[in-house]
N, C-alpha and C positions, 0 to 999 in steps of 0.2 A: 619771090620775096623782094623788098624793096626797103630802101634807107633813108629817112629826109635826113639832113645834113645842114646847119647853120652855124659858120662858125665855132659854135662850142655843141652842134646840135646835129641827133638824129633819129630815127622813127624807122622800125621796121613794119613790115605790115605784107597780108598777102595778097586776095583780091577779092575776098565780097564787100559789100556796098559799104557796112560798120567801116573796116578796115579805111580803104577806099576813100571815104568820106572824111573818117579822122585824119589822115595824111591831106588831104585839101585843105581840110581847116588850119592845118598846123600851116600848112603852105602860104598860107595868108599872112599868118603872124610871123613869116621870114624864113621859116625852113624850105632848103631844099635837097631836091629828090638826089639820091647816089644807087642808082640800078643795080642789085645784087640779086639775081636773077640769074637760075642755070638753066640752058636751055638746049635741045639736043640729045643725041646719044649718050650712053656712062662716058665715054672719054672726053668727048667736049664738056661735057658736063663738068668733070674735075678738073680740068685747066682753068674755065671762068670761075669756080672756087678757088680754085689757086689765086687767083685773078683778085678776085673778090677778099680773102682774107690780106694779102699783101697788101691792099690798099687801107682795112683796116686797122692794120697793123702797125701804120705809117701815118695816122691822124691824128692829130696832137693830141695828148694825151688826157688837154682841159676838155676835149668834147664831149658833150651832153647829149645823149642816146636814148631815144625814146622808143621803147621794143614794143611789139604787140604782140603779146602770150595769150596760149601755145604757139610754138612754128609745127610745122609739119615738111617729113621730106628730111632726108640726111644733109642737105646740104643747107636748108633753112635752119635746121636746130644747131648744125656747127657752126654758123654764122654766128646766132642767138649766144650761142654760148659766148662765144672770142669777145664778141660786144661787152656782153655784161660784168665780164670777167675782167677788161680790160679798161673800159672807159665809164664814166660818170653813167649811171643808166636811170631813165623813168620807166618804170615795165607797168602797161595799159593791161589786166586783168581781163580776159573776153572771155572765157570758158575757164574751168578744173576739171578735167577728163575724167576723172578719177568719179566725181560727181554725175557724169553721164555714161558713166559702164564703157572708158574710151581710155587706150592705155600706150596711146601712137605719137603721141603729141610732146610738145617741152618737158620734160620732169619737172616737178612742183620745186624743186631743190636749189632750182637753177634762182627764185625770187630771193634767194640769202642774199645774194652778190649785187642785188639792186641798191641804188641809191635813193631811190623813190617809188613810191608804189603807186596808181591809180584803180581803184578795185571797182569795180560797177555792181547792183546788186548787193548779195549779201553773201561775197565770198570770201570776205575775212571774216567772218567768223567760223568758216571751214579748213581754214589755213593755219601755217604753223604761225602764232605769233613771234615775229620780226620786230627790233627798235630798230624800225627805219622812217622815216616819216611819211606818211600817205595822206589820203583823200579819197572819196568815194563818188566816184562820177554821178552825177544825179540822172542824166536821162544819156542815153545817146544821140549826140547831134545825125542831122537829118537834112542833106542834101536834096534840094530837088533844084531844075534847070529852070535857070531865069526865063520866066512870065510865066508857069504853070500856074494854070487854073486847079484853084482846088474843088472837092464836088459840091454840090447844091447840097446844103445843110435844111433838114428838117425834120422838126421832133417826133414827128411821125414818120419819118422816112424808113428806109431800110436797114438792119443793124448788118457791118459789113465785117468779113471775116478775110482775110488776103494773107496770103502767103504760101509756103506748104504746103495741100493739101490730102498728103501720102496718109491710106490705109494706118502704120508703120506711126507717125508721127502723130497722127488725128484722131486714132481709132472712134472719139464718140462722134467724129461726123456722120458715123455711117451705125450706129444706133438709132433704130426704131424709135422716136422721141416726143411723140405730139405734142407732149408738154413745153418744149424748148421753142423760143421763135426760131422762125424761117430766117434764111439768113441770104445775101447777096454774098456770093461766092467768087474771090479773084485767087487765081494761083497754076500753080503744076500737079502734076502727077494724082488729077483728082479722076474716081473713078463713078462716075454717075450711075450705075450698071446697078453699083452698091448701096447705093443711098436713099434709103424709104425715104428719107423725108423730101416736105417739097421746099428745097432750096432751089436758089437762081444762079446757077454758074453763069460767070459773064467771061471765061476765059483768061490767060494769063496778061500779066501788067507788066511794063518797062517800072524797074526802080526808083529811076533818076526819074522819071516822068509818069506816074500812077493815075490812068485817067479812069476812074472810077465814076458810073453813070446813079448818077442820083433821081430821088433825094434819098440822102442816106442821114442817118439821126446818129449814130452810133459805131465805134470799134470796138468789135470783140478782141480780146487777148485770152487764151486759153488751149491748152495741151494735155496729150493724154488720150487715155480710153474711155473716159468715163465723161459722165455730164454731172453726175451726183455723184458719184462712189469716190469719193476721193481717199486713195489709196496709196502709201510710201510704196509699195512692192509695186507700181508703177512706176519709171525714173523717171518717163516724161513730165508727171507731174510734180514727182519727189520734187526733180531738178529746178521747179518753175519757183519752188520755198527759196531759192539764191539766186538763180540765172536774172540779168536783165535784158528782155526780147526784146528785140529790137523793132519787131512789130508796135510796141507802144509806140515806139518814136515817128515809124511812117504814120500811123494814124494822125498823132499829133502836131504833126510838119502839114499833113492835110486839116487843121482845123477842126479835127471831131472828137467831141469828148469818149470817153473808153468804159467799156463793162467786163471788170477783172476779179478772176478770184482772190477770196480775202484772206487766204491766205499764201497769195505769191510773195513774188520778195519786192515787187512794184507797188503791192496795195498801199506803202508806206507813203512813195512819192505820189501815189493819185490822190492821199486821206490829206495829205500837205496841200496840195495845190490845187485841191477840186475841182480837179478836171472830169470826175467819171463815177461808177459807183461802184461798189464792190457788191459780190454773189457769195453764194456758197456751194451752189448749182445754178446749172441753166435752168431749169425749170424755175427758179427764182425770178429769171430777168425781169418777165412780164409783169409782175406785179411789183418787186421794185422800183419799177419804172413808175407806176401808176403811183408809188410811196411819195412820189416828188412832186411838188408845183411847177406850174410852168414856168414861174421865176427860178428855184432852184435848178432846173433845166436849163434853161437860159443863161444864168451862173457858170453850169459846168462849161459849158459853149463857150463864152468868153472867155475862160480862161483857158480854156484848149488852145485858143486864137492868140493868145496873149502867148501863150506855149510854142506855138510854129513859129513864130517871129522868134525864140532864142532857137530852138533845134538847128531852126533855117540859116542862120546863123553861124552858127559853133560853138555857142556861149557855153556849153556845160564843160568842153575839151578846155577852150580858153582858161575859164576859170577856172579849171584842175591844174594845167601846168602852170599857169603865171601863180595859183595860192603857193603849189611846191618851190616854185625856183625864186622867191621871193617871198622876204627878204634874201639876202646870198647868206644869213647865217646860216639859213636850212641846208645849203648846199654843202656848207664847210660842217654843218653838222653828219651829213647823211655821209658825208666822207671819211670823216673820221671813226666813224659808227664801221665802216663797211672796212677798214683799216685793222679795227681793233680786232675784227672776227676772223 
């Protein structure tokens, strides 16, 4: 686990890409890194805890803390805690454990003691309502390494699917499906053995650098068992009605418009911003597709493109923390709010 630290400022964070990425962007905007990080056997481990709270303990006490929830790991959630409890905090919303049948992670309880909230998705409306002032990240920014080529866009191309690709997490990959398009397959743990259908595995991808072989016309977003059956007594997909995946955003940092179910908790930001179309099934795609002109294609496209230039960016992170910490009444508000309780 890790701290950005600026002055009045700091950011925990663990180590996938979301994570990762947030912390670079904040990095830009003047935050920096304070290593809290145990590493080693239990007894070293407790000493750079030791290590690690004494130093937070010891930070003025105007500093501004930007957590990313849940932590994981006895020594991430004791930090987590001392932070929130102790200093001004912005806590970044990534998951509710509670919502994906996960019960390892920060307790929901700990977000009373925040000063600000960032919630991605549609996880305040699953949360206890808090008078603390927040905001709702709109996409997650989306790093990739200076001069990456993004792939060959075409409206006929191949609709592409990356990420994931576990049994466990995907279950309709490996449904019998004629009806659903063929899809260009990037990721892990996919098992080809299983999968009647004729998809194109092309192998796994670097994050920071996705070179996906085109043409490709399309990102899929979609989880679960099913291609049709959409089912709550599935969490993967229950969870998909809140969660925001972060696969929209690598799609979007690459320039291709998205085909999402409509009733995720993203269909809201793709119906705003027209970048993609919404389903109800895969069996749907193909003919939705065919529903569109080659102008409103075109549309979606550009504004995908218009989309990677902020992901690539930072802009959604930027303009979460600079809406909360400005003007400074919010901060004298969110203080005295977290005082009175």
């Amino acid at each position: 686990m890790y701290c950005w630290t600026y002055d009045i400022g700091a950011a925990v964070h663990g180590g996938t890409k979301a994570t990762r990425d947030t912390c670079y962007f904040l990095s830009e905007l003047g935050w920096k890194l304070l290593d809290t990080t145990c590493r080693g056997p239990s007894y070293s481990r407790a000493l750079q805890l030791a290590w690690h709270v004494t130093k937070i303990i010891t930070m003025p006490s105007e500093s501004l803390v930007l957590v990313q929830f849940p932590a994981y790991g006895v020594a991430s959630k004791i930090i987590l805690r001392i932070l929130v409890r102790r200093l001004k905090t912005i806590v970044l919303v990534h998951d509710v454990d509670r919502l994906r049948q996960r019960s390892d992670g920060t307790p929901e309880t700990v977000l009373k003691f925040a000063s600000f909230i960032i919630f991605t998705g549609k996880f305040q409306a699953q949360l206890a309502k808090l008078s603390i002032p927040s905001i709702t990240l709109g996409a997650w920014d989306y790093r990739l390494e200076p001069g990456h080529q993004c792939p060959n866009w075409d409206r006929f191309g191949a609709i592409l699917f990356a990420g994931s690709l576990s049994h466990e997490k995907n279950g309709w990959l490996y449904q019998d499906c004629p009806a659903r398009p063929r899809l260009l397959l990037y990721g892990n743990k996919y098992k080809k053995e299983l999968n009647p259908n004729a998809d194109n595995y092309q192998g796994e991808f670097a994050p920071d650098s996705p070179l996906f072989q085109g043409p490709i016309s399309w990102g899929l977003v979609w989880e679960g068992n099913s291609t049709s059956r959409r089912s709550e007594s599935d969490h993967h997909q229950y969870y998909e009605r809140f969660n925001q995946p972060h696969k929209l955003s690598l799609y979007l940092a690459c320039g291709l418009p998205v085909i999402v179910w409509k009733k995720a908790a993203i269909a809201d930001f793709v119906r705003e911003h027209r970048c993609g179309i919404l389903v109800d099934r895969l069996e749907e795609v193909n003919s939705e597709v065919r529903n569109h002109t080659e102008a409103e294609i075109l549309r979606f496209r550009e504004n995908a493109v218009a989309l990677s230039a902020k992901v690539r960016s930072g802009y959604f992170i930027r303009q979460a923390v600079q809406h909360l910490t400005r003007p400074s009444a919010n901060l004298d508000h969110a203080i005295s709010e977290r005082a009175a309780s």
